[in-house]
N, CA, C and O of each residue as an XYZ file, in Angstrom:
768
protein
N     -23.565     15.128     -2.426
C     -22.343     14.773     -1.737
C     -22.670     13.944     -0.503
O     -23.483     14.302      0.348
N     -22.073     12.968     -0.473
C     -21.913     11.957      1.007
C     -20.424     11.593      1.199
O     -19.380     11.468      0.558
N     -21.131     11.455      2.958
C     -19.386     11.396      3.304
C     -19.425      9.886      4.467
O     -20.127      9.624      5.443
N     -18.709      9.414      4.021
C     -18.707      7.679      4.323
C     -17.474      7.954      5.997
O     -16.352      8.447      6.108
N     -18.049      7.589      6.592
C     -17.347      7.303      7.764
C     -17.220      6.095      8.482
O     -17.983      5.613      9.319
N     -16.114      5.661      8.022
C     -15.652      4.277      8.968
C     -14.881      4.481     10.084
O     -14.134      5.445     10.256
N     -15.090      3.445     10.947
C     -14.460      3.525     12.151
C     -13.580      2.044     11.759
O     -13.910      0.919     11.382
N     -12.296      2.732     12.077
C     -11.470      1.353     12.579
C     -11.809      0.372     13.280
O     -12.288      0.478     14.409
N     -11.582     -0.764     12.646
C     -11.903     -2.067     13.214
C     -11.013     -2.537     14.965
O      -9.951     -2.062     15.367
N     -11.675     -3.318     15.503
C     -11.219     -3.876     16.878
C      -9.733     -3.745     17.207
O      -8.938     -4.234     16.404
N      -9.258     -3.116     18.343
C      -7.709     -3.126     18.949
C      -8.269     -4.056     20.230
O      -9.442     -4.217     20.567
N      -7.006     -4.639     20.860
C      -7.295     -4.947     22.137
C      -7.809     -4.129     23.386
O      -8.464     -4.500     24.360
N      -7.256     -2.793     23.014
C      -7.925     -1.902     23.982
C      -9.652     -1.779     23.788
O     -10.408     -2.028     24.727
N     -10.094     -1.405     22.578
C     -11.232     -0.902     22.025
C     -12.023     -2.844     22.694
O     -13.191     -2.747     23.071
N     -11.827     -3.314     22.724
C     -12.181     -4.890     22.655
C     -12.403     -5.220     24.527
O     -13.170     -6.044     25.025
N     -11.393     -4.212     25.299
C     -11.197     -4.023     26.605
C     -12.153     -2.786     27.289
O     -12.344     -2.568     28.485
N     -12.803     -1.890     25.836
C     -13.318     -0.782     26.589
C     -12.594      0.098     27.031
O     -13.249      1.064     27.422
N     -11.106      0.239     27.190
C      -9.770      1.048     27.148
C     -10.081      2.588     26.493
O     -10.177      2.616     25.266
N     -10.195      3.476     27.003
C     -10.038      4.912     26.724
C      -8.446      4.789     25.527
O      -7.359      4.523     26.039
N      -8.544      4.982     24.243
C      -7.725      4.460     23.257
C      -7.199      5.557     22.367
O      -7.278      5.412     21.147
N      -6.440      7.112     23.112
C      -6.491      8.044     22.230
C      -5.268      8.228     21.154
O      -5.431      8.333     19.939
N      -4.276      8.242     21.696
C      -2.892      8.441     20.621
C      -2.057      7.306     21.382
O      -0.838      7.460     21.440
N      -2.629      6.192     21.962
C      -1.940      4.726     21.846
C      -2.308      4.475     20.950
O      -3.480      4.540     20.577
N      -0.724      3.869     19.966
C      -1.203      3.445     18.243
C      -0.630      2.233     18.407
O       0.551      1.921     18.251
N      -1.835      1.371     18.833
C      -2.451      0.270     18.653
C      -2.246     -0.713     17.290
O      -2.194     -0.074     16.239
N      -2.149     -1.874     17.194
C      -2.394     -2.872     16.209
C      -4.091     -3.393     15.903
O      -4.748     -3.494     16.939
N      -4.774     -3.694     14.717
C      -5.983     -4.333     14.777
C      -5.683     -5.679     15.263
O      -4.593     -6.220     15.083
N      -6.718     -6.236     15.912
C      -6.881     -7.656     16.404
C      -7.239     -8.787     14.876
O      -7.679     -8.137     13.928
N      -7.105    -10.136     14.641
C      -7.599    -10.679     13.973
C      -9.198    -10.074     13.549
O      -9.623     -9.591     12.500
N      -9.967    -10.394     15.121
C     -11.399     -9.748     14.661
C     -11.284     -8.345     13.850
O     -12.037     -7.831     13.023
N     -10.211     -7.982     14.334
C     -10.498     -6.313     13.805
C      -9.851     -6.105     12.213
O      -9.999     -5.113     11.499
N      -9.335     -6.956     11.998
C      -8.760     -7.219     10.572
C      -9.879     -7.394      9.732
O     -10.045     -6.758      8.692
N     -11.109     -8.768     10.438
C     -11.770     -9.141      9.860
C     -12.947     -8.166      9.458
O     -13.356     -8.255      8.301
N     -13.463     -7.349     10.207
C     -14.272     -6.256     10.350
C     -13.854     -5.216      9.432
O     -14.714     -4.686      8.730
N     -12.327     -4.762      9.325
C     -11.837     -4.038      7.944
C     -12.119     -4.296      6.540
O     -12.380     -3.527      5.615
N     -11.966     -6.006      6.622
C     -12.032     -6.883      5.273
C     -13.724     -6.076      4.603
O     -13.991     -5.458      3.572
N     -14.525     -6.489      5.787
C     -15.815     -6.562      5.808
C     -16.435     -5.088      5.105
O     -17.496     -5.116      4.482
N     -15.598     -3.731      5.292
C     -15.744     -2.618      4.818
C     -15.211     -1.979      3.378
O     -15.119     -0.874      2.843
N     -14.859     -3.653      3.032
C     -14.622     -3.375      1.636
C     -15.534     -2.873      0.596
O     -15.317     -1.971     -0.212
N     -16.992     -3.872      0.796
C     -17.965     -3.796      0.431
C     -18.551     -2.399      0.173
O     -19.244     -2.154     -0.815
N     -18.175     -1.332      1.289
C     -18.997     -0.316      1.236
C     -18.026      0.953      0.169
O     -18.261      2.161      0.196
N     -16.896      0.256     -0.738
C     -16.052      1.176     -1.152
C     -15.508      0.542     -2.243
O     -14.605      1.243     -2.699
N     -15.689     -0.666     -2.976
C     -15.540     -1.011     -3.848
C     -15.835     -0.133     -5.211
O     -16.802      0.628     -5.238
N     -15.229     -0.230     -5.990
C     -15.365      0.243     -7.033
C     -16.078      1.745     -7.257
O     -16.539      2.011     -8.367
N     -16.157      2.771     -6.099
C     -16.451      4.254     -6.219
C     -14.797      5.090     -5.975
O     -13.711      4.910     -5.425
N     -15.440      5.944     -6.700
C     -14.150      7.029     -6.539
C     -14.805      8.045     -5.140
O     -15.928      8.190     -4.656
N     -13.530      8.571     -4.860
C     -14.166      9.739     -4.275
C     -12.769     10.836     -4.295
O     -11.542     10.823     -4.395
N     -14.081     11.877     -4.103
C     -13.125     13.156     -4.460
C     -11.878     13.968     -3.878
O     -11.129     14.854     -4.289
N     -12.158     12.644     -1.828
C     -11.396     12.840     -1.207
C     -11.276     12.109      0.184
O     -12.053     12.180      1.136
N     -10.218     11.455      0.074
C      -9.979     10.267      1.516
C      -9.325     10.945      2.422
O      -8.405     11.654      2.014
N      -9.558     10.919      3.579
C      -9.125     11.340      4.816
C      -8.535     10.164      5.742
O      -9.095      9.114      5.426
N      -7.683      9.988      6.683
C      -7.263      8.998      7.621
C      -6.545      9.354      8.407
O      -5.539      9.954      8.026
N      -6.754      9.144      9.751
C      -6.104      9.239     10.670
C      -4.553      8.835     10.894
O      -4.078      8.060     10.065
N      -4.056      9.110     11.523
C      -2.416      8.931     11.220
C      -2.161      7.542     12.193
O      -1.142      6.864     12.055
N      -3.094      7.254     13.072
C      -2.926      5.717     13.834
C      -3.036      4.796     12.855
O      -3.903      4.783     11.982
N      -1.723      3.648     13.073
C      -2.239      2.490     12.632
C      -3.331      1.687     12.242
O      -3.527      0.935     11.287
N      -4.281      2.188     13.652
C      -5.368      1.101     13.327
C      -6.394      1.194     12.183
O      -7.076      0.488     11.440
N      -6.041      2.780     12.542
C      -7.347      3.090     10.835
C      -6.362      2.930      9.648
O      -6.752      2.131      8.797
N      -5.166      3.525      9.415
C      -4.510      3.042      8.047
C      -4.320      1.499      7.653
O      -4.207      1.112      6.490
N      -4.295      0.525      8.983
C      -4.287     -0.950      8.443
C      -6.063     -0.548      8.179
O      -6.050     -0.268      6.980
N      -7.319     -0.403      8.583
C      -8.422     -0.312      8.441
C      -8.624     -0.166      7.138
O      -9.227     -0.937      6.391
N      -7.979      1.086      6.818
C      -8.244      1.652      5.075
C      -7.526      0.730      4.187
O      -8.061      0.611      3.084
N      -6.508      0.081      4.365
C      -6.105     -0.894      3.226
C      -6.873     -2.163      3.515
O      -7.200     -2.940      2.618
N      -7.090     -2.309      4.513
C      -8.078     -3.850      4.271
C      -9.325     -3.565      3.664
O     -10.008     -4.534      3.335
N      -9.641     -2.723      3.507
C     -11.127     -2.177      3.282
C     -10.711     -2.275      1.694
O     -11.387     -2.869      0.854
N      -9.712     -1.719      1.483
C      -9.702     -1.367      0.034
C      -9.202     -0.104     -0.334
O      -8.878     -0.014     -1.519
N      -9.073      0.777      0.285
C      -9.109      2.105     -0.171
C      -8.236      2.800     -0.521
O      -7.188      2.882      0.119
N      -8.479      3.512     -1.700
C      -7.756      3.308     -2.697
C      -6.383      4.517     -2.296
O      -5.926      4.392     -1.160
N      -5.977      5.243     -2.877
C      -5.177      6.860     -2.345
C      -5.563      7.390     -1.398
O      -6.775      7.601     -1.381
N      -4.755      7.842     -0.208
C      -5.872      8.375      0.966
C      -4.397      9.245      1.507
O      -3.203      8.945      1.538
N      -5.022     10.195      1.811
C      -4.477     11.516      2.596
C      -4.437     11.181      4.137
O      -5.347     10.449      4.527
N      -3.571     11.583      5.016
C      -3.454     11.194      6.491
C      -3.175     12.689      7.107
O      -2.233     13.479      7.049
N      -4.397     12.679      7.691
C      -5.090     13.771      8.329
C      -4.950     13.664      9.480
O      -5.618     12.866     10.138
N      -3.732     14.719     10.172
C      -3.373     14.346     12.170
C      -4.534     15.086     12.640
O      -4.358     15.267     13.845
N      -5.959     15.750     12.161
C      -7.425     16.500     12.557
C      -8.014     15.049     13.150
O      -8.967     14.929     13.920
N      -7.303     14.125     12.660
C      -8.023     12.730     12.875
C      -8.082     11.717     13.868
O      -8.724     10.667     13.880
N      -7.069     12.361     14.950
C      -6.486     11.716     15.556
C      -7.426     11.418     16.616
O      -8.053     12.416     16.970
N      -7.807     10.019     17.422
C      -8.910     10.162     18.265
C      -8.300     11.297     19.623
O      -7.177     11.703     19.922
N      -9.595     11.504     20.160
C      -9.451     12.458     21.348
C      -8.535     11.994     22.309
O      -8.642     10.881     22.825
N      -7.736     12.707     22.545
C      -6.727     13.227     23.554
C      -6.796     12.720     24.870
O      -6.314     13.449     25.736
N      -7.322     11.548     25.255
C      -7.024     11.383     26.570
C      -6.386     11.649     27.994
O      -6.720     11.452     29.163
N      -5.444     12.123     27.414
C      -4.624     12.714     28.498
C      -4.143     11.783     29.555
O      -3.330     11.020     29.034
N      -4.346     11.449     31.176
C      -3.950     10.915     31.963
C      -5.039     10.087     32.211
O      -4.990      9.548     33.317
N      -6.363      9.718     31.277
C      -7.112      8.215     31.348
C      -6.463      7.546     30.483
O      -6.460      6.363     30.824
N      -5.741      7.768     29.235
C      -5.411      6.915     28.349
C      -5.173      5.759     28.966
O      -4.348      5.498     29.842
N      -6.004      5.052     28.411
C      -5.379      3.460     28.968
C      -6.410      2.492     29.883
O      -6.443      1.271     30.033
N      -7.398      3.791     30.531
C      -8.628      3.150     31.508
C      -9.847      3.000     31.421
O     -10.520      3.620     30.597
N     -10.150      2.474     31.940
C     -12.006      1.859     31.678
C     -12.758      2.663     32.464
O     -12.491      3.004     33.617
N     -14.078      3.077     31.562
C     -14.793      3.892     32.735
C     -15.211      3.561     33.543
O     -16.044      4.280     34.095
N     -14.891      2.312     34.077
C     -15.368      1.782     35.504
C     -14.251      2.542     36.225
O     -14.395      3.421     37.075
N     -12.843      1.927     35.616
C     -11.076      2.211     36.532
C     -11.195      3.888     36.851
O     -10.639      4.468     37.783
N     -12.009      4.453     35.893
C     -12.076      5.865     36.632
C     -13.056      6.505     37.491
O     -12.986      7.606     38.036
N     -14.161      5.471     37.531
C     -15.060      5.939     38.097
C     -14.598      5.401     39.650
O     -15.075      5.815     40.707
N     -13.637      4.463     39.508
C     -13.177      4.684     41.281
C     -12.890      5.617     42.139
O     -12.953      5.691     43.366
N     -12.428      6.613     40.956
C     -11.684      7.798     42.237
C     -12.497      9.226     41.884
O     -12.402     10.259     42.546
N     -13.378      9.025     40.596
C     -14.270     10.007     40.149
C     -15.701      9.288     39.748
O     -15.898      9.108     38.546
N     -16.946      8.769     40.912
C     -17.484      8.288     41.100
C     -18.942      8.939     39.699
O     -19.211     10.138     39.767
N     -19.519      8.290     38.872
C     -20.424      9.287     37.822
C     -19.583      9.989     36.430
O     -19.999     10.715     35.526
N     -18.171      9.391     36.730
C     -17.453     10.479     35.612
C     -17.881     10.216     34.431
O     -17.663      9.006     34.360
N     -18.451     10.595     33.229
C     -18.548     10.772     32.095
C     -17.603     11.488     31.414
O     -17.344     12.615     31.836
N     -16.720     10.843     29.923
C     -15.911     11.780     29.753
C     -16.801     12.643     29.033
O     -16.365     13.791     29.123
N     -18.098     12.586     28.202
C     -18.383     13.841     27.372
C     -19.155     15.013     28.313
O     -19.558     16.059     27.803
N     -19.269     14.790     29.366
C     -19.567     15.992     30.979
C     -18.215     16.320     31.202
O     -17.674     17.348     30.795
N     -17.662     15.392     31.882
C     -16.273     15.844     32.957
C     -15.283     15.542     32.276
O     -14.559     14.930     33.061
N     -14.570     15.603     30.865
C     -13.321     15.623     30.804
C     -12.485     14.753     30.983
O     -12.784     13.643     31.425
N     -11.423     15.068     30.705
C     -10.099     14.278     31.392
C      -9.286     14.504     32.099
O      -9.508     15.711     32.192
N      -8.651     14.378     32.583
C      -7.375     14.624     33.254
C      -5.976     15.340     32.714
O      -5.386     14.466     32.079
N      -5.430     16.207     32.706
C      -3.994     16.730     32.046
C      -3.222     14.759     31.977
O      -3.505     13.736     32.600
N      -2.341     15.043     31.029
C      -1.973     13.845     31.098
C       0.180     14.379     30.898
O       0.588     15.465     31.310
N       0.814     13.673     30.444
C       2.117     14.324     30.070
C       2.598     15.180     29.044
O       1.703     15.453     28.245
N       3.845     15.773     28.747
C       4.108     16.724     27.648
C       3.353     16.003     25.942
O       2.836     16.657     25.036
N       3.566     14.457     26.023
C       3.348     14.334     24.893
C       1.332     13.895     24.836
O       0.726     13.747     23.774
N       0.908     13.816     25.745
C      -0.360     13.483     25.532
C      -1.234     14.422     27.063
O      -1.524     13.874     28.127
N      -1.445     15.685     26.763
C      -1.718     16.788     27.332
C      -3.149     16.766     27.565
O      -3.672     17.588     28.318
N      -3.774     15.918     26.993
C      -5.437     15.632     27.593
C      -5.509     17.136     26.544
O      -4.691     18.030     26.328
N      -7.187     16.814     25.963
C      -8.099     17.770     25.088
C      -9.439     17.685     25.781
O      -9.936     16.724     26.369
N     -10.007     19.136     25.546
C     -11.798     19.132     26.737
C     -12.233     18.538     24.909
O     -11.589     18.258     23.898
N     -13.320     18.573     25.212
C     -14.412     18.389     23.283
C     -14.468     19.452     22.848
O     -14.513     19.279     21.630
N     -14.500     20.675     23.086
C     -14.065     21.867     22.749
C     -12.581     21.910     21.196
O     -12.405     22.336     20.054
N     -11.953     21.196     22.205
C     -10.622     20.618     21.155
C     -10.777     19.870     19.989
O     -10.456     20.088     18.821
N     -11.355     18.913     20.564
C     -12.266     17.875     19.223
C     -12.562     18.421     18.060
O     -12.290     18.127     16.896
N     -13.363     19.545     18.732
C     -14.436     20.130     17.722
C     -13.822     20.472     16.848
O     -13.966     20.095     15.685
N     -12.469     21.792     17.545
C     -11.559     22.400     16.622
C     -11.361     21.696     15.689
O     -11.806     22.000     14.582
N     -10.432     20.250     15.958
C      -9.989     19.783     15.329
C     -11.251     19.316     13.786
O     -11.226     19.533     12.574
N     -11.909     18.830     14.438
C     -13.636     18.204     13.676
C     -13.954     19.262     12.644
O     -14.735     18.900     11.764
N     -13.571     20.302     12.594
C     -14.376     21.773     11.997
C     -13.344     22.110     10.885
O     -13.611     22.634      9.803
N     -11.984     21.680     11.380
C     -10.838     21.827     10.209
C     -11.609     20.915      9.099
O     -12.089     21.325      8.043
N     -11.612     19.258      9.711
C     -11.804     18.554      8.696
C     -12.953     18.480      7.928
O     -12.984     17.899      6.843
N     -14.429     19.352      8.719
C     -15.244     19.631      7.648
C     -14.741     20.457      6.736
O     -15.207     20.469      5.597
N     -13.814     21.188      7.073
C     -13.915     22.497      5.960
C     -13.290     21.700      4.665
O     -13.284     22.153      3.520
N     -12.796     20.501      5.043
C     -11.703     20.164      3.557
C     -12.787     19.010      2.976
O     -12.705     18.546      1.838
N     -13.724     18.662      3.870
C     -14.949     17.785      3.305
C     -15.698     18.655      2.518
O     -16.074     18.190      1.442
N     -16.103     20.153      2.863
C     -17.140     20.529      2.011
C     -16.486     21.279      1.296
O     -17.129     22.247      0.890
N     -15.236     21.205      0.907
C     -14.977     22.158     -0.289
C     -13.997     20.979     -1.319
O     -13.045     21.351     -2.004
N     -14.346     19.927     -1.257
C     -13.919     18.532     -1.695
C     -14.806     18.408     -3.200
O     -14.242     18.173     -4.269
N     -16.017     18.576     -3.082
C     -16.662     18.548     -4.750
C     -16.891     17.670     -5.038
O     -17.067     17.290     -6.196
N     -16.962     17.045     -4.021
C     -17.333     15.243     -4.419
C     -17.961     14.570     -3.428
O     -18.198     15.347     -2.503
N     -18.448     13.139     -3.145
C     -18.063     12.124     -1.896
C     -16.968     12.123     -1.755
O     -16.188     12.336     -2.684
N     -16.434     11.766      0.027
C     -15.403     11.878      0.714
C     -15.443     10.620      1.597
O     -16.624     10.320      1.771
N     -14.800      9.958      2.082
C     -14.563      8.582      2.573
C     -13.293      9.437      3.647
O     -12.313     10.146      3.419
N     -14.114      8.782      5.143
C     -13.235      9.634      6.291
C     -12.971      7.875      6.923
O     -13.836      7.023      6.716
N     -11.594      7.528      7.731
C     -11.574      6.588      8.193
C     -10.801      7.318      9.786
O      -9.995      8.246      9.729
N     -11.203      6.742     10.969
C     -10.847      7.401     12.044
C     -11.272      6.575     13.636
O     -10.971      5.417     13.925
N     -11.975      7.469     14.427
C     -12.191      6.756     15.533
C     -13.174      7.105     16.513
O     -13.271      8.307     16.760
N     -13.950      6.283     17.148
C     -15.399      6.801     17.376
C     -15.407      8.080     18.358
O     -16.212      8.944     18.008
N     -14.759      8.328     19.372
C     -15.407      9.969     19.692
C     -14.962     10.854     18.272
O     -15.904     11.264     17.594
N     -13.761     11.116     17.868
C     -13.341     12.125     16.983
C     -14.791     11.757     15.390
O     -14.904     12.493     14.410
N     -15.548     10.615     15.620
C     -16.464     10.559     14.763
C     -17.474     11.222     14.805
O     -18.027     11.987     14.014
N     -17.773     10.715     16.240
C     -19.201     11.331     16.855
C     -19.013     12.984     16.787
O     -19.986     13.733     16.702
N     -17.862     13.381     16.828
C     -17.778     15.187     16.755
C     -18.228     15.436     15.602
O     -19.256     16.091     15.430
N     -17.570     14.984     14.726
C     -17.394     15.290     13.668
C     -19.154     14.602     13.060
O     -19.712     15.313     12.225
N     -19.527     13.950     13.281
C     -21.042     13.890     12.661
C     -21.842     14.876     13.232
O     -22.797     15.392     12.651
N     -21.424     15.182     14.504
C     -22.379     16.507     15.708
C     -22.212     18.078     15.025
O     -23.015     18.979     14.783
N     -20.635     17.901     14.836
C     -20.547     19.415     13.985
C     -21.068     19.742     12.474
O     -21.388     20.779     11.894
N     -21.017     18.695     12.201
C     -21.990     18.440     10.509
C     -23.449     18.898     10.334
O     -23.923     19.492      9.366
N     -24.156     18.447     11.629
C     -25.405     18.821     12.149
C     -25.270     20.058     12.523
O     -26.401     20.536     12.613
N     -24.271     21.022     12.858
C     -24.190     22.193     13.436
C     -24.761     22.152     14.852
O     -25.595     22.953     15.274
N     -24.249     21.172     15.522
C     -24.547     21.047     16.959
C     -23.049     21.400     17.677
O     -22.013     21.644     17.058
N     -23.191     21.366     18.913
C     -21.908     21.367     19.982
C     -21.141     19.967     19.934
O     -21.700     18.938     20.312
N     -20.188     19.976     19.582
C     -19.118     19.081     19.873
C     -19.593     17.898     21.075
O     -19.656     16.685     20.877
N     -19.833     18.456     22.072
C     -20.825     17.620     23.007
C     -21.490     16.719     22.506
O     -21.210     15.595     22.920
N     -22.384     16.802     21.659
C     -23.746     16.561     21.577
C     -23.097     15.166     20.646
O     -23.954     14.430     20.156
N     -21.960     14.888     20.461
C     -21.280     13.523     19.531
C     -21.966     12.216     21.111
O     -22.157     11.022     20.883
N     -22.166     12.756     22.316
C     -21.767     11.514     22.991
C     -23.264     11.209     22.934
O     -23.699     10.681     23.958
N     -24.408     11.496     21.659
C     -25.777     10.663     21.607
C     -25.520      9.976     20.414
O     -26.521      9.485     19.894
N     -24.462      9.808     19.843
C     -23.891      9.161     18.872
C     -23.095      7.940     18.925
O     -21.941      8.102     18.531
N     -23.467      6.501     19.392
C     -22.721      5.217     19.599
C     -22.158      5.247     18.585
O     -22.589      6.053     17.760
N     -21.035      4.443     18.228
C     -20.492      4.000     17.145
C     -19.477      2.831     17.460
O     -18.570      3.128     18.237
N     -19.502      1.703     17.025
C     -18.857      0.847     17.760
C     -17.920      0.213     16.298
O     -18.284      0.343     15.129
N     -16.714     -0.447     16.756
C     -15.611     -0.711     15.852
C     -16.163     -1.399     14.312
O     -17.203     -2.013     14.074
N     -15.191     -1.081     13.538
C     -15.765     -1.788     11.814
C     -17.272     -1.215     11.623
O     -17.866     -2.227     11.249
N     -17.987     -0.432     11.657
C     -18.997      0.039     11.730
C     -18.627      1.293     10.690
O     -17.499      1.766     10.555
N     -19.788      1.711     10.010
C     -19.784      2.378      8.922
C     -20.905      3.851      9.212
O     -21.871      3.700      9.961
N     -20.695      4.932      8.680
C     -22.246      5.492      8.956
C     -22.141      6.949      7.630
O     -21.145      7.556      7.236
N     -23.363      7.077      7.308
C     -23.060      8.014      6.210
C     -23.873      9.708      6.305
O     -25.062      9.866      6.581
N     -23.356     10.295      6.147
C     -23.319     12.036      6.675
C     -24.031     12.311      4.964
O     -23.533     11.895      3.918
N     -25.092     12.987      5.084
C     -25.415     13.794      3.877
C     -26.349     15.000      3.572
O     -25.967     16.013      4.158
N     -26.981     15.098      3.147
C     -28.013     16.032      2.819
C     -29.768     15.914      2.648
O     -30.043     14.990      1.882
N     -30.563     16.380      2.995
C     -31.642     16.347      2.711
C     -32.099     17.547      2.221
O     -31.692     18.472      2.925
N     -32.665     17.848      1.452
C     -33.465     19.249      0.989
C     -32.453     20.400      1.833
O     -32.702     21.110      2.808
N     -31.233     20.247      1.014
C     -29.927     21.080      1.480
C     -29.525     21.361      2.651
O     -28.714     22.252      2.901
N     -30.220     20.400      3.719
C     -29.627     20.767      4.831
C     -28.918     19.290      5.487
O     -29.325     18.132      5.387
N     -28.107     19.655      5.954
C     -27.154     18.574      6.415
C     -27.961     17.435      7.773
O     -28.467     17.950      8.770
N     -27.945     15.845      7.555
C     -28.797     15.036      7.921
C     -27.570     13.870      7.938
O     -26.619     13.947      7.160
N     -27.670     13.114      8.624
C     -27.123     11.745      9.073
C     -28.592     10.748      8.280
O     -29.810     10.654      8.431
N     -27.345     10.076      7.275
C     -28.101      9.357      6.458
C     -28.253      7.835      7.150
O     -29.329      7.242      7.224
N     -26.911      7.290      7.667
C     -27.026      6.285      8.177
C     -25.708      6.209      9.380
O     -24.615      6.773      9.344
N     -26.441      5.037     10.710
C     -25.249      5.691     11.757
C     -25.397      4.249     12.246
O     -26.425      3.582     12.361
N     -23.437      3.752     12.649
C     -23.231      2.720     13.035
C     -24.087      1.326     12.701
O     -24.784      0.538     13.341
N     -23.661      1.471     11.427
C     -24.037      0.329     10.503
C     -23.490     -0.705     10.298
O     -22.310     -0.521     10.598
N     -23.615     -1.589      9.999
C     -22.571     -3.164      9.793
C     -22.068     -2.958      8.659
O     -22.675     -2.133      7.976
N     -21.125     -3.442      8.195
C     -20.880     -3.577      7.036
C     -21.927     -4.886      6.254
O     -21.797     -5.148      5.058
């Protein structure tokens, strides 16, 4: 079993460095093009089970790519920003000088976007393994790079944390699998 993880291609925020959590965003031309580009890695396989985030950017992602029937999974949703949504870690490091969000968090943000610690992530990350490994097949996940990086960290059976030694940058591909039955990152932030 392997599990194909794409990251949605380029938004203007993601393109800005923009903290980009449940703003549902449009892809950019580039980021269209970068979808196109992930066709390649999904052509003509089945799998036993597609996952996608409920943002735009990954469902335009998954049809440019190709992909075929796909389930929309709100486990998918990138992390919760809360009251950075929208800022650059420079714009926050003005008034929180060193801030890292996978150390320090976020900020509470409003009723509808309440800020999540990685703790939350994880939760969320741990649902969607459970429907990956009882899937019986390859699984094709399309989503967004922290809620990736969890979700490859919890695969490893690491802390939710431990996603922020995990880059992953837009239209980028990476594949989760097995070695001598134990769970291994086969390939990470790959080109198409």
């Amino acid at each position: 079993m392997n599990v194909i993880l794409l990251r949605h291609g380029e938004t203007e925020w993601s393109r800005a460095r923009r903290h980009t959590g449940r703003t549902d965003l449009p892809l950019t031309p580039h980021g269209e093009e970068q979808a196109r580009a992930l066709s390649r890695l999904v052509a003509g396989r089945s799998f036993a089970l597609v996952l996608v985030s409920p943002a735009q950017r990954a469902r335009r992602t998954a049809e440019l790519a190709g992909v075929g029937p796909y389930e929309v999974d709100p486990n998918l949703w990138e992390w919760d920003y809360g009251g950075y949504e929208g800022l650059t870690t420079a714009e926050i490091r003005k008034s929180r000088p060193g801030w890292y969000v996978w150390r320090d968090g976020v900020v509470p943000g409003d009723e509808a976007h309440p800020g999540e610690t990685v703790g939350h992530v994880g939760e969320r990350a741990d649902k969607v393994l459970a429907r990956i490994r009882s899937a019986g097949g390859d699984v094709l996940v399309v989503a967004h790079a922290h809620v990736l990086r969890v979700l490859a960290a919890r695969w490893l059976s690491l802390p939710a944390g431990h996603g922020r030694y995990l880059r992953l940058d837009t239209g980028m591909y990476s594949v989760l699998g097995y070695e001598h039955d134990e769970p291994v990152l086969l390939r990470w932030n790959a080109p198409a």
